[in-house]
C-alpha positions in Angstrom: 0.0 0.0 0.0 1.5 3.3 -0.6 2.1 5.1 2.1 2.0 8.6 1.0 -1.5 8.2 -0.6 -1.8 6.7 3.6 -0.7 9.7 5.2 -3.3 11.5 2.8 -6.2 9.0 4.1 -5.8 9.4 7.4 -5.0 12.8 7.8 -8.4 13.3 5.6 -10.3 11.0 7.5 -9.5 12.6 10.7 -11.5 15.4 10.2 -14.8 13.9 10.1 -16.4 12.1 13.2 -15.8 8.2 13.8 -19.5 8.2 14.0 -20.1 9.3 10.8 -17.6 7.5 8.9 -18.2 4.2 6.7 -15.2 4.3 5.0 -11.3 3.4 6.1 -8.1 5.2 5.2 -6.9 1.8 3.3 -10.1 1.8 1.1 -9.4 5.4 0.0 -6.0 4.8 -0.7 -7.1 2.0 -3.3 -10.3 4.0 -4.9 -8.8 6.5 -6.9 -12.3 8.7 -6.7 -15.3 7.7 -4.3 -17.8 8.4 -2.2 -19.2 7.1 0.5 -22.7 7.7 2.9 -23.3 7.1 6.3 -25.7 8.7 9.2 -26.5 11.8 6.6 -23.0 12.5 6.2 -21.6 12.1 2.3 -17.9 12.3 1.9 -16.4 12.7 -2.0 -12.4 11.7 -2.6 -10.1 12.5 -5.5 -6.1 11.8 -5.8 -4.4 13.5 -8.3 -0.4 14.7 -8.8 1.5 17.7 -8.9 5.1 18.8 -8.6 4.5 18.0 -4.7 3.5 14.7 -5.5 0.8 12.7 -4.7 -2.4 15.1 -3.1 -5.7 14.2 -2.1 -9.0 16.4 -2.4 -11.1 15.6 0.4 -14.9 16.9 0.8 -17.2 16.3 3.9 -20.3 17.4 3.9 -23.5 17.2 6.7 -27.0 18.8 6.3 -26.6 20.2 10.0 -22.2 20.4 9.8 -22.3 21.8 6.4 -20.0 21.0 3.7 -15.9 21.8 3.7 -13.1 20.3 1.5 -9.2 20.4 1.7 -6.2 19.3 -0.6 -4.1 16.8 1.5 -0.5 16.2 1.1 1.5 13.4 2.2 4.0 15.9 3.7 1.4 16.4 6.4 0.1 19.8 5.4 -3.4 20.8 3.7 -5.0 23.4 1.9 -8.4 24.6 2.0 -10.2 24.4 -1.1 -13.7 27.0 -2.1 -17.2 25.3 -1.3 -20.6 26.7 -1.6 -21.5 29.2 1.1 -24.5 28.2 3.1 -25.6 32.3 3.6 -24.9 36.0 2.1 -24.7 39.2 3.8 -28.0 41.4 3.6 -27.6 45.3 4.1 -31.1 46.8 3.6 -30.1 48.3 0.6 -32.0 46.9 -2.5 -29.4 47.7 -5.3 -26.9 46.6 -2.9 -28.3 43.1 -1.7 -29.0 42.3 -5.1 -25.8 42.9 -6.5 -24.6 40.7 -3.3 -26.9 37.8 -4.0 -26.0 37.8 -8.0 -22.2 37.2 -6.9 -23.3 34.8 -4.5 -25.0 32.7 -6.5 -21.8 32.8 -9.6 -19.9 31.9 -6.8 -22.0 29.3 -5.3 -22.5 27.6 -9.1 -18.6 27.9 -9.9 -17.5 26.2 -6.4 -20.6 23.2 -7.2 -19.1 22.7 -11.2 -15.8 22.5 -9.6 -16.6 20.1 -7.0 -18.5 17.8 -9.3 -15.9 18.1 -11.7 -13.2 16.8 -9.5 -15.2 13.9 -8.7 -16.3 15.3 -5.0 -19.7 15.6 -5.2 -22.3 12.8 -6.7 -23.4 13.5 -10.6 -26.0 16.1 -10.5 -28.5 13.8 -11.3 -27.0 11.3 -8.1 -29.6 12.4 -5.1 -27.4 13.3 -2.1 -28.0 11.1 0.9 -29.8 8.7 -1.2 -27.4 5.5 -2.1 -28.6 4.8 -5.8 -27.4 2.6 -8.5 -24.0 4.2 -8.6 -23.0 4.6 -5.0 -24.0 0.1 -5.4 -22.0 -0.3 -8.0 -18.7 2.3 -6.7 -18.5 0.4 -3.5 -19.1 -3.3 -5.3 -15.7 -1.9 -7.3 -14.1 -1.0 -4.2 -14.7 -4.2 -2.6 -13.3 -5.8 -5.5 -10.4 -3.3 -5.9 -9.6 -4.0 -1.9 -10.0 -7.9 -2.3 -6.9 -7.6 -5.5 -5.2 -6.0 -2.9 -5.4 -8.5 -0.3 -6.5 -5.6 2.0 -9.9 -7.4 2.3 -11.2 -11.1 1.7 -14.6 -12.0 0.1 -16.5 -14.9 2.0 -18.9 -16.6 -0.1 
């Protein structure tokens, strides 16, 4: 198993309650983009490369927590990376507010694209907090994925 894309796991992993997590740092380190759901919380994975290395993109997200992502390294440091924000400022003044909310919204729909494009959040048509067809068929791969790596074995 490689241990930077380990470091990555569990340092990602970390942040989100033991309670609310169905997923283990070895099973991220072998799905190079998943997801998984448990108790209303959804967390989305991606690894990719740069000149650091190995990185991982991390996204938790609760209907009551909210939602929050960071870049992982295997150095041990992160990086926050933009969500959507839950709420906008509100002034009083008409012109104002509404130039406020516009922004808010092109900000809100650029941070979602991005997330989904990067594999963090579910396809657009993929209900949150509901496992469908895909979420089935992502974690039937895993399994797989984690029993050609010995990490797991498959009782019949």
């Amino acid at each position: 198993m490689n241990p930077d894309r380990l470091r990555c796991a569990e340092a990602a992993l970390r942040t989100v309650p033991e309670d609310y997590l169905a997923v283990t740092p070895e099973a991220v380190v072998v799905v190079d983009n998943g997801h998984s759901f448990h108790r209303g919380m959804h967390v989305g994975w991606a690894w990719a490369e740069d000149r650091r290395g190995c990185f991982l993109d991390f996204l938790s997200e609760h209907r009551m927590a909210g939602m929050s992502a960071q870049r992982f390294y295997a150095d041990g440091t992160s990086e926050h990376l933009e969500t959507p924000a839950s709420m906008h400022q509100v002034t009083g003044d008409a012109a104002k507010d509404a130039e406020i909310e516009r922004h808010f919204f092109e900000r809100n729909r650029a941070s979602y694209e991005w997330l989904r494009a990067r594999g963090l959040l579910p396809p657009e048509t993929e209900p949150r907090g509901v496992v469908g067809f895909e979420v089935i068929l992502g974690a039937y791969s895993s399994l797989l994925s984690m029993a050609a790596t010995g990490s797991v074995l498959l009782v019949s």
